[in-house]
N, CA, C and O atoms as a CHARMM CRD file, in Angstrom:
* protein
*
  360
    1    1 UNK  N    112.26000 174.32200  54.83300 PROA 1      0.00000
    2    1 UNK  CA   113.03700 175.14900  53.94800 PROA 1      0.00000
    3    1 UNK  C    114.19200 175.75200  54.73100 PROA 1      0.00000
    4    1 UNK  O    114.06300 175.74900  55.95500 PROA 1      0.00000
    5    2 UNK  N    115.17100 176.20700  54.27300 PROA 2      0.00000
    6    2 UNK  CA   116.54400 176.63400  54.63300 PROA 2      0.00000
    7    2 UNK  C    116.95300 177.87800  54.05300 PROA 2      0.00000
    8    2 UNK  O    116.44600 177.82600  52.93200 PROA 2      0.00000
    9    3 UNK  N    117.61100 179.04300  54.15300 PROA 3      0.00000
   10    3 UNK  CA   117.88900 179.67100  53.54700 PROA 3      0.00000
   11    3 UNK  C    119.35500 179.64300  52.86900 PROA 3      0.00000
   12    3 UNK  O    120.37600 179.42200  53.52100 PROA 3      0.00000
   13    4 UNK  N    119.33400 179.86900  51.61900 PROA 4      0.00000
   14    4 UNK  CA   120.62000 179.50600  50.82800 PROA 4      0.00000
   15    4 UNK  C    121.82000 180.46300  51.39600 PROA 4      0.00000
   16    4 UNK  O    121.62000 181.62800  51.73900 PROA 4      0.00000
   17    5 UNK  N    123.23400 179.74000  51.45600 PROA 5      0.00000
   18    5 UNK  CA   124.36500 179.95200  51.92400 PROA 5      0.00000
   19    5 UNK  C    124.77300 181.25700  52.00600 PROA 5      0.00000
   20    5 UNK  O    124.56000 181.83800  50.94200 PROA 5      0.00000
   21    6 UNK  N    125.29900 181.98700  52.88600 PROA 6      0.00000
   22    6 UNK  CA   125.30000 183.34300  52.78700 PROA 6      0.00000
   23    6 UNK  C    126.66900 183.48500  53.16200 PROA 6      0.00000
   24    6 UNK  O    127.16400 182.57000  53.82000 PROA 6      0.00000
   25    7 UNK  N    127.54700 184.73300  52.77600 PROA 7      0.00000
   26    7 UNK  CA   128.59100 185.31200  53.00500 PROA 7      0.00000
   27    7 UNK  C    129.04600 185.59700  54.65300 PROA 7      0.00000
   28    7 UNK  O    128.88100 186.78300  54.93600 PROA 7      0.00000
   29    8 UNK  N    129.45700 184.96100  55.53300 PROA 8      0.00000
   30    8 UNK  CA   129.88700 185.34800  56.55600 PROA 8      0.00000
   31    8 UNK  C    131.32100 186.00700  56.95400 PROA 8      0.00000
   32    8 UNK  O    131.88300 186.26200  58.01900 PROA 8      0.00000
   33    9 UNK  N    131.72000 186.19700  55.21300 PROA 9      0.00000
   34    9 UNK  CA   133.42300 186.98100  56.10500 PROA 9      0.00000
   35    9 UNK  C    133.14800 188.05400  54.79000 PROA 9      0.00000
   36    9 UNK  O    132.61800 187.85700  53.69700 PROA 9      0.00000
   37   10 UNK  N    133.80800 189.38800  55.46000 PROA 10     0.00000
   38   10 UNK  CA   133.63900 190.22600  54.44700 PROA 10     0.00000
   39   10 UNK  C    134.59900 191.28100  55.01400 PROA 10     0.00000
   40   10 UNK  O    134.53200 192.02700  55.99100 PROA 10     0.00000
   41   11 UNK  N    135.73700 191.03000  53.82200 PROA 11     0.00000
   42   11 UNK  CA   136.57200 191.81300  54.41300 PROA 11     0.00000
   43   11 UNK  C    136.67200 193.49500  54.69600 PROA 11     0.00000
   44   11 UNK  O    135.90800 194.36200  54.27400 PROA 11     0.00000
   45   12 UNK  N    137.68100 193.62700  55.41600 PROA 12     0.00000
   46   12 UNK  CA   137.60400 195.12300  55.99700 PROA 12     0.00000
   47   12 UNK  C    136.36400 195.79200  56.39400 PROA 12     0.00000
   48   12 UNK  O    136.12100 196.92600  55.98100 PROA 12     0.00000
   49   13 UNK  N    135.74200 195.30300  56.99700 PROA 13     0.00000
   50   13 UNK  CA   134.13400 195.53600  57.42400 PROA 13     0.00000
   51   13 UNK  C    135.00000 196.76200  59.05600 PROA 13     0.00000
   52   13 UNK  O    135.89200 196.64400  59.89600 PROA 13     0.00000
   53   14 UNK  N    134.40900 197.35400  58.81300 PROA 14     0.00000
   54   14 UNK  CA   134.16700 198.16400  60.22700 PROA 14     0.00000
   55   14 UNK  C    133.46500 197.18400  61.81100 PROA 14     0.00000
   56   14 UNK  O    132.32900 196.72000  61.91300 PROA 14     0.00000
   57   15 UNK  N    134.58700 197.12400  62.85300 PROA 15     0.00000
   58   15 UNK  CA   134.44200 196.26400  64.25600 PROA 15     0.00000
   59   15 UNK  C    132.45500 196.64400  64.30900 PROA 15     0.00000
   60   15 UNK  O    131.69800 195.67400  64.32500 PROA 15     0.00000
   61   16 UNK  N    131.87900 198.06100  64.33000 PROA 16     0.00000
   62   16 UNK  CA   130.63900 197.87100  64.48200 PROA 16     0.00000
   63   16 UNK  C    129.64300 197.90000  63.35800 PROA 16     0.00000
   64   16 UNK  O    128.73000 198.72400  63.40400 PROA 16     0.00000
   65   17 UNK  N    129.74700 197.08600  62.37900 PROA 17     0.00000
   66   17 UNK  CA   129.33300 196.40500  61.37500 PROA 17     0.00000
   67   17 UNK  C    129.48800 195.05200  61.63400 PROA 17     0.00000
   68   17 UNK  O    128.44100 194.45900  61.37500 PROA 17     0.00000
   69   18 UNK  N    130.04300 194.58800  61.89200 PROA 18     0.00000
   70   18 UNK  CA   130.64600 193.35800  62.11300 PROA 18     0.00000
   71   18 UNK  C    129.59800 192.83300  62.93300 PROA 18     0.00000
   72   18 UNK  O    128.86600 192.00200  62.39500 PROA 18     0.00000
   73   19 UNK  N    129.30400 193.24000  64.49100 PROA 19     0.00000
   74   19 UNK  CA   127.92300 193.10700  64.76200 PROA 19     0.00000
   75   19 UNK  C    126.43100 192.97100  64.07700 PROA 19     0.00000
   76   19 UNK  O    125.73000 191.96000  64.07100 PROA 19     0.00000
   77   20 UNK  N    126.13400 194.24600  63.50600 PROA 20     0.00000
   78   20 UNK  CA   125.31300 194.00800  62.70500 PROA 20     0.00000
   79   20 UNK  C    125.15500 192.81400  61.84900 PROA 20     0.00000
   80   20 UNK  O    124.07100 192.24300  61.73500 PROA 20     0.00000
   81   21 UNK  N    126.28000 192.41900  61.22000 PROA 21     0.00000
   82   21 UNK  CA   126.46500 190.93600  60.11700 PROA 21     0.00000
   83   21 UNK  C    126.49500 189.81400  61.49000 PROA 21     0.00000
   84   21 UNK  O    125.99300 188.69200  61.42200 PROA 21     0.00000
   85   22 UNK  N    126.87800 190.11800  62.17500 PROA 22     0.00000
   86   22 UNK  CA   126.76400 188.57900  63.15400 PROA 22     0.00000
   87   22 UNK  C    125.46000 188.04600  63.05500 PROA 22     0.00000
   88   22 UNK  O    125.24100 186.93900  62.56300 PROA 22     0.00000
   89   23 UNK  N    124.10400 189.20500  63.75400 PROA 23     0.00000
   90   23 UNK  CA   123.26000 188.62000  63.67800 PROA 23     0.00000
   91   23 UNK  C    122.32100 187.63900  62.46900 PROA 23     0.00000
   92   23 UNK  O    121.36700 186.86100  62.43700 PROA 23     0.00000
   93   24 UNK  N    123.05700 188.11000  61.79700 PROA 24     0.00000
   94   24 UNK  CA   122.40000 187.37100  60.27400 PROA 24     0.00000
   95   24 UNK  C    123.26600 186.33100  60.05600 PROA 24     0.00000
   96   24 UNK  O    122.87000 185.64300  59.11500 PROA 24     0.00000
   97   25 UNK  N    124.15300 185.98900  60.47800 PROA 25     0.00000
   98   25 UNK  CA   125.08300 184.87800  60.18500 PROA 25     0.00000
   99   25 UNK  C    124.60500 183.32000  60.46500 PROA 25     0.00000
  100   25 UNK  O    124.93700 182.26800  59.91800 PROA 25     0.00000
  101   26 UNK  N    123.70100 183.60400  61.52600 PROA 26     0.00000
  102   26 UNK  CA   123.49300 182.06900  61.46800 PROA 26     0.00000
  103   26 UNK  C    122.08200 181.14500  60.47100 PROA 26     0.00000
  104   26 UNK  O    121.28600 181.88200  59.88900 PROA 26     0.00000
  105   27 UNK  N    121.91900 179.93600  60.37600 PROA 27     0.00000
  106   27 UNK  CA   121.58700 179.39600  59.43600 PROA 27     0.00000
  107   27 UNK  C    119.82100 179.42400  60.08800 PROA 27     0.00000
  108   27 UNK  O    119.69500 179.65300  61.29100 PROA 27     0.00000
  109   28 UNK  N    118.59100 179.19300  59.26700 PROA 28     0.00000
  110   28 UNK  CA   117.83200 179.62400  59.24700 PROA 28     0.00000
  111   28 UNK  C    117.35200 178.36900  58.93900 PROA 28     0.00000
  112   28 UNK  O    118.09500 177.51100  58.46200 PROA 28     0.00000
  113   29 UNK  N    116.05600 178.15600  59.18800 PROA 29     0.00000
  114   29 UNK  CA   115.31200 177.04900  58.78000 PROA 29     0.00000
  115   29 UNK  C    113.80400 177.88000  59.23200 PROA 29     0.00000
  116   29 UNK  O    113.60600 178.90300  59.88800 PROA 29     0.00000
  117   30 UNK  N    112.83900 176.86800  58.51300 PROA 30     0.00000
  118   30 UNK  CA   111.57900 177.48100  58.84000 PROA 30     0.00000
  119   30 UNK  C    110.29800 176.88100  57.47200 PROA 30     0.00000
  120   30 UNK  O    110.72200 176.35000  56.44500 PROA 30     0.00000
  121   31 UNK  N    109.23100 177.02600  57.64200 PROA 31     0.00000
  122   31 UNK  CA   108.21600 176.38500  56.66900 PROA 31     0.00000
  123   31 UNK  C    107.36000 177.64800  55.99400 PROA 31     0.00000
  124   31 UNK  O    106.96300 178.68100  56.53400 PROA 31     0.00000
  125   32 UNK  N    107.23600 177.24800  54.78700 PROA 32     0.00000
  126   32 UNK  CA   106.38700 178.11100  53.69800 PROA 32     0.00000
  127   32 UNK  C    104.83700 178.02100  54.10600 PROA 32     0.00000
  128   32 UNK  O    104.13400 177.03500  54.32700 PROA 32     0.00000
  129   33 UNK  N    104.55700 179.35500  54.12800 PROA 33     0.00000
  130   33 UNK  CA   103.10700 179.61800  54.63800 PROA 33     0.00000
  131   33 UNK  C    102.31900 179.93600  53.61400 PROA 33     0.00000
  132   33 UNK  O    101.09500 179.81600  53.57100 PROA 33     0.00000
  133   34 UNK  N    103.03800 180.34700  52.78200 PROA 34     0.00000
  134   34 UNK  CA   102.24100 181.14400  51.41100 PROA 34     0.00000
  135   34 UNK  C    103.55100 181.56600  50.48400 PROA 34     0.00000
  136   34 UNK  O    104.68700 181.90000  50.82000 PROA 34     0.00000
  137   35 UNK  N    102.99700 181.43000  49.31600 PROA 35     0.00000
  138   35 UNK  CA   103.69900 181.83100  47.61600 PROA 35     0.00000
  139   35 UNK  C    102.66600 182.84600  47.39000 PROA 35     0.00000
  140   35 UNK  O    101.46300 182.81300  47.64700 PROA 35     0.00000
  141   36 UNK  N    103.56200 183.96700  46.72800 PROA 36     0.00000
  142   36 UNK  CA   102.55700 185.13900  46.44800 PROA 36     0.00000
  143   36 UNK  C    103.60600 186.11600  45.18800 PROA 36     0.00000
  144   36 UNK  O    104.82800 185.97600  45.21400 PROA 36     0.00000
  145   37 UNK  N    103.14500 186.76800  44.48000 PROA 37     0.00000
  146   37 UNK  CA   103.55200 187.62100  43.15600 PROA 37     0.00000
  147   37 UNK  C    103.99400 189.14600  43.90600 PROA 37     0.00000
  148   37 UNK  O    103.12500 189.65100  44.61600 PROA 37     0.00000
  149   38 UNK  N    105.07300 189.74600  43.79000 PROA 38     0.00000
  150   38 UNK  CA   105.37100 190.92300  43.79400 PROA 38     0.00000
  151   38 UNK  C    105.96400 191.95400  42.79300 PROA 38     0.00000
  152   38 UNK  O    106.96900 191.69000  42.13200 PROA 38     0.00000
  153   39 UNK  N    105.32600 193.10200  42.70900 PROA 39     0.00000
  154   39 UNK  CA   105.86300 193.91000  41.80700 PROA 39     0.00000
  155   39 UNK  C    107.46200 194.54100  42.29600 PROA 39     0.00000
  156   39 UNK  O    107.67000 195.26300  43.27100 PROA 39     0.00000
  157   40 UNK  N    108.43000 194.05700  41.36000 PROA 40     0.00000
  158   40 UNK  CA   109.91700 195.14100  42.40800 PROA 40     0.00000
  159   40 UNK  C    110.15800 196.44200  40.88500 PROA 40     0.00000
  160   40 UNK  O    109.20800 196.39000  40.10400 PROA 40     0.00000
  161   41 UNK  N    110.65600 196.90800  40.70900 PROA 41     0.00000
  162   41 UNK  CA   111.12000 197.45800  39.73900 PROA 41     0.00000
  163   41 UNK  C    112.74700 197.72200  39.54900 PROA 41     0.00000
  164   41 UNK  O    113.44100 198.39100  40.31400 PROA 41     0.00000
  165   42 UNK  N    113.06100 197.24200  38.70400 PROA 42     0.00000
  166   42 UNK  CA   114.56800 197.25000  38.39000 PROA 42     0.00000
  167   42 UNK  C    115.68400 198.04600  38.46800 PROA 42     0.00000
  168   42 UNK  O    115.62500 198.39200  39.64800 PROA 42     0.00000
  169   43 UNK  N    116.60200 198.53900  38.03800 PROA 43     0.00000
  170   43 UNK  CA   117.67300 199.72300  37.82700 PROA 43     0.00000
  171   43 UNK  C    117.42200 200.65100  36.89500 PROA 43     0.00000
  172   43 UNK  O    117.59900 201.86900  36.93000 PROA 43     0.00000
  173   44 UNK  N    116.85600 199.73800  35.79500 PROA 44     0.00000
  174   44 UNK  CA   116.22200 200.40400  34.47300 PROA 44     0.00000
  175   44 UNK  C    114.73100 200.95500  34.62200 PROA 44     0.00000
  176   44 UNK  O    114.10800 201.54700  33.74000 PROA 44     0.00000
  177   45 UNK  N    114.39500 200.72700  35.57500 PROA 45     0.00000
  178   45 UNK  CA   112.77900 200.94400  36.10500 PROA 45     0.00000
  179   45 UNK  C    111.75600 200.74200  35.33600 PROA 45     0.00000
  180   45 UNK  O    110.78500 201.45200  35.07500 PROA 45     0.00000
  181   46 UNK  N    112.17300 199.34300  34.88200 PROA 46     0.00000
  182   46 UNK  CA   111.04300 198.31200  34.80600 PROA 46     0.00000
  183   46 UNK  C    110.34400 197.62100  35.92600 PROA 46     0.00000
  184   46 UNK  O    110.92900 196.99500  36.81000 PROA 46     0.00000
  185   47 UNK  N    108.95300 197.78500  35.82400 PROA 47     0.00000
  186   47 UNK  CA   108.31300 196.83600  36.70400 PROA 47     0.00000
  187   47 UNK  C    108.54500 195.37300  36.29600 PROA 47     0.00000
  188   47 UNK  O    108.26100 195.21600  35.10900 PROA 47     0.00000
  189   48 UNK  N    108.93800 194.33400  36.85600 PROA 48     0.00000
  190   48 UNK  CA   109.11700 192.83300  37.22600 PROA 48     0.00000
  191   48 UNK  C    108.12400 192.25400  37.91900 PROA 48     0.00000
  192   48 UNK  O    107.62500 193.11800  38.64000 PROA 48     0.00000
  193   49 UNK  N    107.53600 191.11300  38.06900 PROA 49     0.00000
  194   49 UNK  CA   106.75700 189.70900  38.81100 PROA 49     0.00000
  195   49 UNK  C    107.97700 189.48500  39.20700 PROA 49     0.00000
  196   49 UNK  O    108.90100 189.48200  38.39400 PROA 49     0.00000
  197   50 UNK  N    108.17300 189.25800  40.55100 PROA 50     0.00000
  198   50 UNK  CA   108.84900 188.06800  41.10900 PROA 50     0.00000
  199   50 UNK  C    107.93500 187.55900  42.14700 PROA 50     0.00000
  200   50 UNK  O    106.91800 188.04200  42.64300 PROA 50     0.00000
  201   51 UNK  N    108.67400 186.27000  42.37600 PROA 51     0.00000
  202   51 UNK  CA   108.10200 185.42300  43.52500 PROA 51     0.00000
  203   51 UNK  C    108.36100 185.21500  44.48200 PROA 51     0.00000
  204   51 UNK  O    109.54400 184.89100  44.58300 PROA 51     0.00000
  205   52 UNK  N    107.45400 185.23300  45.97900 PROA 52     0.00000
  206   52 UNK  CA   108.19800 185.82100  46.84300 PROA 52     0.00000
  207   52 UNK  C    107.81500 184.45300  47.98000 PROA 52     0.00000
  208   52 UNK  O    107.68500 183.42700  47.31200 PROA 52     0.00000
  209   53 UNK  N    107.65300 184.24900  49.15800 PROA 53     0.00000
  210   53 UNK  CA   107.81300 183.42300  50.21800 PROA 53     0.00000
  211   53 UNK  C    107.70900 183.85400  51.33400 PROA 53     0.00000
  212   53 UNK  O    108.60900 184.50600  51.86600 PROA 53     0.00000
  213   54 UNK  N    106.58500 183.57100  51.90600 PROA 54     0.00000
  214   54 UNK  CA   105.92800 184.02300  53.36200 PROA 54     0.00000
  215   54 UNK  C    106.12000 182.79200  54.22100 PROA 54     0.00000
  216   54 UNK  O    105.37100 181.82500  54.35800 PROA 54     0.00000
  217   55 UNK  N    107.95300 183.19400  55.07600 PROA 55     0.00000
  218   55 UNK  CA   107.99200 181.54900  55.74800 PROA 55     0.00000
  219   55 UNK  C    108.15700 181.92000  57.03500 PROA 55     0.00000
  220   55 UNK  O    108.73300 182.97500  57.29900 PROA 55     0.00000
  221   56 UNK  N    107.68100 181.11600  57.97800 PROA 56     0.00000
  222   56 UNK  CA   107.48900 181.08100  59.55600 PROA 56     0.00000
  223   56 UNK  C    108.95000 180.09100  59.91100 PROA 56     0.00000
  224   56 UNK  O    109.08700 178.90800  59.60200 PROA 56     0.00000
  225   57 UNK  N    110.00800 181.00600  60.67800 PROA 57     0.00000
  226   57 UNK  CA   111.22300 180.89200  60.72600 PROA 57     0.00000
  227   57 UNK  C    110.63600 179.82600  62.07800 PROA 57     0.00000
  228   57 UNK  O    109.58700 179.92700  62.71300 PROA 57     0.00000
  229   58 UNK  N    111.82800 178.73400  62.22100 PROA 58     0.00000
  230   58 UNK  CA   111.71200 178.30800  63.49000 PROA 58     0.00000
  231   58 UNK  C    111.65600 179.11800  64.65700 PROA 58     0.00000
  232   58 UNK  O    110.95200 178.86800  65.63500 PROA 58     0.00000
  233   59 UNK  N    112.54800 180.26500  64.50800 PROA 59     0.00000
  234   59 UNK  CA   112.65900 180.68700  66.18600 PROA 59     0.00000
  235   59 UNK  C    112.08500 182.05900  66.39500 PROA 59     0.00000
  236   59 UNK  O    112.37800 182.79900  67.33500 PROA 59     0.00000
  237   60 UNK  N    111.05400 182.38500  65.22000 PROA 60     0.00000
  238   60 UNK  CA   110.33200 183.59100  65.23300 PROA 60     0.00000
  239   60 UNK  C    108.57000 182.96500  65.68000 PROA 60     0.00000
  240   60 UNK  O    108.22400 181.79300  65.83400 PROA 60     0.00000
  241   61 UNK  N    107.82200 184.07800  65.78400 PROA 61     0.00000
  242   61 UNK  CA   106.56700 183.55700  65.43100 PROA 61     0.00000
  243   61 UNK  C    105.25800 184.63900  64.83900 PROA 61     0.00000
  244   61 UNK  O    104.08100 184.87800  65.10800 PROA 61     0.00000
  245   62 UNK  N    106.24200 185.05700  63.93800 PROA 62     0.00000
  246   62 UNK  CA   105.75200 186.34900  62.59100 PROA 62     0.00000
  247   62 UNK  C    106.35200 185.33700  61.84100 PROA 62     0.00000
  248   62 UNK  O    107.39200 184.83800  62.26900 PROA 62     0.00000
  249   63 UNK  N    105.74900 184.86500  60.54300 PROA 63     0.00000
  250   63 UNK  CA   106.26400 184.93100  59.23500 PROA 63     0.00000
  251   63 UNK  C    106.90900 186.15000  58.66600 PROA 63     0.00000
  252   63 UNK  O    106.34900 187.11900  59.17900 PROA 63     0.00000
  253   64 UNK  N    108.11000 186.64700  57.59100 PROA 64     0.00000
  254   64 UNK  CA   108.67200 187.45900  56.65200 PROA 64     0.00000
  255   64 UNK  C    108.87000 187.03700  55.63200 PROA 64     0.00000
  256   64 UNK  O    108.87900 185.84300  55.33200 PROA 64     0.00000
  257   65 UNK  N    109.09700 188.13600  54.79400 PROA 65     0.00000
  258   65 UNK  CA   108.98500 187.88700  53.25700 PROA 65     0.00000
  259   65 UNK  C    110.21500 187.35300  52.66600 PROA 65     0.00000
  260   65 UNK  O    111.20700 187.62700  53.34300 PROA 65     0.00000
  261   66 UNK  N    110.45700 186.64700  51.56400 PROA 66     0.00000
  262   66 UNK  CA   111.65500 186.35200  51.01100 PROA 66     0.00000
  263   66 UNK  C    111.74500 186.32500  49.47200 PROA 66     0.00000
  264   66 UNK  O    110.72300 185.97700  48.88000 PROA 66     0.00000
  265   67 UNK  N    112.87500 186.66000  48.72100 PROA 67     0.00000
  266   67 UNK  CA   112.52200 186.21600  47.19300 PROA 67     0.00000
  267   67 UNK  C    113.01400 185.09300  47.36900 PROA 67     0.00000
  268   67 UNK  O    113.88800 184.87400  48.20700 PROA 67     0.00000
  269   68 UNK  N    112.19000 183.64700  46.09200 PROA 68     0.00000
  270   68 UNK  CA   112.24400 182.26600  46.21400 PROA 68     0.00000
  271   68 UNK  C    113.57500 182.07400  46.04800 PROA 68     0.00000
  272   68 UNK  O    113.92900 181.11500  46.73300 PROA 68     0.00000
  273   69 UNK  N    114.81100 182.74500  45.21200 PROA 69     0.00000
  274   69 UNK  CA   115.65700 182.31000  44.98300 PROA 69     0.00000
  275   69 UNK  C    116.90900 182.47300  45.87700 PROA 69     0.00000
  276   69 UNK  O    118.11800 182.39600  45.66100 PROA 69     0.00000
  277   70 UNK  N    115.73500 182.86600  47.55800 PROA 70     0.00000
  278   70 UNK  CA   117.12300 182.75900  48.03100 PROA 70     0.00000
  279   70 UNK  C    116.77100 181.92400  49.50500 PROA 70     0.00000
  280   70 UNK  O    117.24700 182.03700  50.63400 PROA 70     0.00000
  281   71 UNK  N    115.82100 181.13200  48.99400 PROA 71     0.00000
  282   71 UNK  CA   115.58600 179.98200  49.88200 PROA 71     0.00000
  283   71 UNK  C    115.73800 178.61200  49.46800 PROA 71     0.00000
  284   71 UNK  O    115.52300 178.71200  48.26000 PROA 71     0.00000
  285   72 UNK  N    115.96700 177.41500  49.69000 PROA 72     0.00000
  286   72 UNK  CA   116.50800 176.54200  49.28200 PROA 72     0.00000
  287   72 UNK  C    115.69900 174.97400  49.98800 PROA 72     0.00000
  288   72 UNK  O    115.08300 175.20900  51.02800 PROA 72     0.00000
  289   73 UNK  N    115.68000 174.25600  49.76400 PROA 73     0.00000
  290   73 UNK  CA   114.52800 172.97400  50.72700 PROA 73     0.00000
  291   73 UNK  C    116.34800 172.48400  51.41600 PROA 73     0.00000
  292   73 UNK  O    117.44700 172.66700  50.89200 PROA 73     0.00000
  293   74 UNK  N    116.06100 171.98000  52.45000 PROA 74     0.00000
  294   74 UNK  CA   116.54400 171.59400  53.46000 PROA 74     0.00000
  295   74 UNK  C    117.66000 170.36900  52.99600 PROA 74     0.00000
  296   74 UNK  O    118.70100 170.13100  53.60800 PROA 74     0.00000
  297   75 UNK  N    117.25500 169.75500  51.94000 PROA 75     0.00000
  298   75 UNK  CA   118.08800 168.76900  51.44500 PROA 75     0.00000
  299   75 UNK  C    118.88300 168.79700  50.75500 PROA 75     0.00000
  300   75 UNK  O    119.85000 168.04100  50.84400 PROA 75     0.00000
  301   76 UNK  N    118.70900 169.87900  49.62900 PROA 76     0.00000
  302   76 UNK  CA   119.35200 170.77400  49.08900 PROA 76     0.00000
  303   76 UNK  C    120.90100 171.38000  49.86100 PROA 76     0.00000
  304   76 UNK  O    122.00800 171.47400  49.32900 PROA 76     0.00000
  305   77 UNK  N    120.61000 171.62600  50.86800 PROA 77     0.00000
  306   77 UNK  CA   121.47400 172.97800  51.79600 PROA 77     0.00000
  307   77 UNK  C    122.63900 172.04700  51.77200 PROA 77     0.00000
  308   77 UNK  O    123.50200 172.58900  51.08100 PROA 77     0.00000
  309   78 UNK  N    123.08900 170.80400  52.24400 PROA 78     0.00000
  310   78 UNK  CA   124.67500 170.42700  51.97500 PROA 78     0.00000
  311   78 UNK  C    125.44200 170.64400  50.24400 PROA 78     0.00000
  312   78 UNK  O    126.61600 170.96400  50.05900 PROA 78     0.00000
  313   79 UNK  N    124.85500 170.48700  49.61900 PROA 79     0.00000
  314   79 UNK  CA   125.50300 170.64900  47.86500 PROA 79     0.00000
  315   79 UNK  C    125.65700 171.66700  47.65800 PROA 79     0.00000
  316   79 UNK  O    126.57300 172.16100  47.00200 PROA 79     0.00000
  317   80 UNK  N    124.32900 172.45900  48.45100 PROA 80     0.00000
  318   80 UNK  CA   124.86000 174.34300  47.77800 PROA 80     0.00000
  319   80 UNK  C    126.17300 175.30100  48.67700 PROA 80     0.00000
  320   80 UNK  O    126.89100 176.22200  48.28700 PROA 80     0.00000
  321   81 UNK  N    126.05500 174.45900  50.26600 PROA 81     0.00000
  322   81 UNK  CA   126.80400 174.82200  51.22100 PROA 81     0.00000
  323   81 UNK  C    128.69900 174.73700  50.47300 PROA 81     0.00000
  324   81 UNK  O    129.62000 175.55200  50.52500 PROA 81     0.00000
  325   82 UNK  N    128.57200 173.19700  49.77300 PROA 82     0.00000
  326   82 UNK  CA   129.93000 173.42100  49.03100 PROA 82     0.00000
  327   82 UNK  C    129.94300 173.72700  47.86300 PROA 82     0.00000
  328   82 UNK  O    130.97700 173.38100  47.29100 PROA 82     0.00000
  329   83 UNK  N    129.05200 174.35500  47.11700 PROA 83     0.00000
  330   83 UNK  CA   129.23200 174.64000  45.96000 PROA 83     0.00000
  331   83 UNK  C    129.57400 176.61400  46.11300 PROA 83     0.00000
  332   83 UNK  O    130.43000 177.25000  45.49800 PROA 83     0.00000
  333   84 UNK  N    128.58400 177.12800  47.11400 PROA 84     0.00000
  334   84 UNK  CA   129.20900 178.32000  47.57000 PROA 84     0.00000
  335   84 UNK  C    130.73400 178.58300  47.97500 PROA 84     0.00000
  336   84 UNK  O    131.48300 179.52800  47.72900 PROA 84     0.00000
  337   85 UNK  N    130.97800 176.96400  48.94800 PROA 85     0.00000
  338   85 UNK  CA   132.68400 177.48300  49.47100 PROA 85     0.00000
  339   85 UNK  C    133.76300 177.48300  48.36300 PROA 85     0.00000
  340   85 UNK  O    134.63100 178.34700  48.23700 PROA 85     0.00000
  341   86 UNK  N    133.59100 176.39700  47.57500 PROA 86     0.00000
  342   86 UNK  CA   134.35500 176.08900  46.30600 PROA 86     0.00000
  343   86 UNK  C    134.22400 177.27600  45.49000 PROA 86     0.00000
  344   86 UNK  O    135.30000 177.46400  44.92200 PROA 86     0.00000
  345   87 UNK  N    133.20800 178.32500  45.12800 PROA 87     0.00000
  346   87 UNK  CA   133.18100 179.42300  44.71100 PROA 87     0.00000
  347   87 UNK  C    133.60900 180.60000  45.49800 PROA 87     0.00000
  348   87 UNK  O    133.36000 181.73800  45.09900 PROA 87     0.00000
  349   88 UNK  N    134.13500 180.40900  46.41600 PROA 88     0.00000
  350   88 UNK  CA   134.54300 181.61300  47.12200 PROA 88     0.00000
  351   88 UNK  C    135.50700 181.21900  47.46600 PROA 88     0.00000
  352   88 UNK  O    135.95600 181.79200  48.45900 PROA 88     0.00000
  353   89 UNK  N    136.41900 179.97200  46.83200 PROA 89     0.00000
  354   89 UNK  CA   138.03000 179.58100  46.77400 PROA 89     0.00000
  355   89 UNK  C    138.19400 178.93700  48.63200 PROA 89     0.00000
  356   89 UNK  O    139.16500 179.15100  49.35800 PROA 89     0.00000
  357   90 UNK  N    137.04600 178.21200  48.97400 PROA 90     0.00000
  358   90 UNK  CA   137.09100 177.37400  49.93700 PROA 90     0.00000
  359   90 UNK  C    137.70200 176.03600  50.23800 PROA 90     0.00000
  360   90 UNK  O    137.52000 175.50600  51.33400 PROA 90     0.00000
């Protein structure tokens, strides 16, 4: 699994922010350990089910949590990679 395309330029960001976003900038890969149900609650503060993803990152060795829709299978990751840039006038 891969994690889906993420924003790496964001303008007028503060020089030590900019750090902070580095570390998250690069691309992620890693395997699903477990699918599991979480309660989040909304803006409107409704309780929601979503579905969440317990994946063991390649270069960690803790699994973390993810919502499914923002992980993507590996084969996937070139179509969404340009379908993100083309949406962000790439």
């Amino acid at each position: 699994m891969a994690e889906r395309p993420k924003s790496t330029i964001i303008p007028n960001l503060k020089a030590e922010s900019k750090a902070k976003v580095a570390q998250y900038a690069a691309q992620r890969y890693g395997v699903v350990v477990d699918v599991f149900m979480k309660t989040t609650q909304t803006r409107a503060n409704k309780q929601i089910q979503q579905r969440f993803l317990k994946i063991l990152w390649d270069d960690r060795q803790t699994p973390s949590d993810h919502a499914q829709m923002r992980i993507c299978h590996e084969s996937d990751l070139e179509a969404l990679r340009e379908q993100y840039t083309a949406g962000i006038g790439g």
